[in-house]
C-alpha positions, 0 to 999 in steps of 0.5 A: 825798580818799577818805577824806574821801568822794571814793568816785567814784575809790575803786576806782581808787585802792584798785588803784593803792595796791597798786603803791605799792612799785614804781610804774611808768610806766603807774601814773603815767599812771592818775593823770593820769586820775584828776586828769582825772576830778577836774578835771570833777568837783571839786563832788561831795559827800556828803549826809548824810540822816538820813532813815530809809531805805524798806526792804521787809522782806518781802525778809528771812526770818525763821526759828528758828536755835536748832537750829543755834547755840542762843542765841546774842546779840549782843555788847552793851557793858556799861559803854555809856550810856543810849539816847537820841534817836531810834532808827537803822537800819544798812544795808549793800551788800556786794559783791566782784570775783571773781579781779578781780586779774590777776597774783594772780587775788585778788577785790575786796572793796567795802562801804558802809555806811549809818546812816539814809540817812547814809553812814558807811562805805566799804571796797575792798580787795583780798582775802587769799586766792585764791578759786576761785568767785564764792560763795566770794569773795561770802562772804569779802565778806560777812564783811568786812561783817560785821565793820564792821557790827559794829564801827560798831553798837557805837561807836553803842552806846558813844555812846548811840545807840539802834539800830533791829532788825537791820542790813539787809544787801544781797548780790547774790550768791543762793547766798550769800544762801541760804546766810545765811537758809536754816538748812537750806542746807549748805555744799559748800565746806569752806575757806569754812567759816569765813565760813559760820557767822560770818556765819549766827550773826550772822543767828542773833543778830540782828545783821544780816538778810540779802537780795538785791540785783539786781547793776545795782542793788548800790551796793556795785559802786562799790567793786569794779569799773572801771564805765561812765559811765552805771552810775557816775552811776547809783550814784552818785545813789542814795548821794546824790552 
């Protein structure tokens, strides 16, 4: 059902999935909740809007990264077709659950991944590695987004579907925000060296463009944390639910 777009009772499956080996009692009564929610809520669906999104670009930077990764480009594929059609933009909302695991104390992991005003892409997982902060968990999140962006802008590519600019990116996390749009900003923590310069190349090759999103309304929040009803129905309007 998530995976056909039930994206309301994503995080709560995506916890519960991880007890699948050795299920217990308790799990099993957070499944009846789960079908309790579903009883009320069986006509939920997902719009999928072509409609290019309003976005304010006065909330990214743009800056000269040369100094920093030289000149340094996106991977385009070589063998892909024409463009064709109308141009596209990518967005994505990104976002992550610090130490939200109680056993492992692992952070939560929640990407949505948008194509116009389409919903194409949606990721909650829970992350390999423990992280001692908020920052290193946002950044290790911010890869992870990276990552699908990448993938999804060459399958379009691969189609024929020109694509508008860099993906726009949204984190309500300002130190890392700081820290993709700022070349001068410097890293305190090495162990987070490697999602460092991999998502701030991708900034440098035009890839992606980064800025902040205030945490009420960070719509990759669905995908990370048990929210309340009135933060949920929020969200869940603005993904056209």
């Amino acid at each position: 059902m998530v995976e056909l777009g039930q994206i309301d009772i994503y995080m709560e499956v995506s916890m519960l999935a991880s007890h699948n080996v050795l299920p217990r009692e308790g799990h099993l009564e957070a499944v009846y909740h789960i079908f309790a929610y579903l009883k009320k809520h069986e006509n939920s669906k997902v719009v999928f809007d072509d409609a290019i999104p309003e976005i304010d670009e006065r909330k990214f930077t743009n800056v000269d990264w040369k100094d920093f990764y030289g000149d340094v480009k996106e991977a385009i594929p070589p063998n892909a077709p024409e463009p064709r059609g109308n141009y596209v933009h990518v967005s994505a909302f990104v976002d992550a659950a610090h130490a939200g695991h109680l056993v492992t104390r692992r952070s939560h992991t929640g990407v949505l991944i948008f194509v116009n005003k389409a919903l194409i892409t949606w990721y909650s997982k829970r992350q390999n590695t423990v992280e001692t902060s908020t920052f290193g968990s946002e950044f290790v999140a911010m890869r992870v987004g990276l990552e699908l962006v990448e993938a999804l802008r060459y399958k379009l590519r691969m189609f024929g579907v020109p694509i508008d600019g860099p993906a726009s990116v949204f984190c309500d996390n300002g130190s890392v925000v700081n820290n993709t749009t700022l070349p001068e900003s410097t890293l305190a923590k090495k162990h987070n060296a490697i999602c460092y310069h991999r998502v701030r190349e991708a900034v440098a090759s035009g890839t992606i463009q980064v800025a902040k999103e205030g945490t009420k309304t960070n719509l990759a929040d669905i995908c990370t944390k048990l929210l309340p009803t009135a933060v949920r129905k929020f969200l869940l309007q603005r993904i056209t639910y």
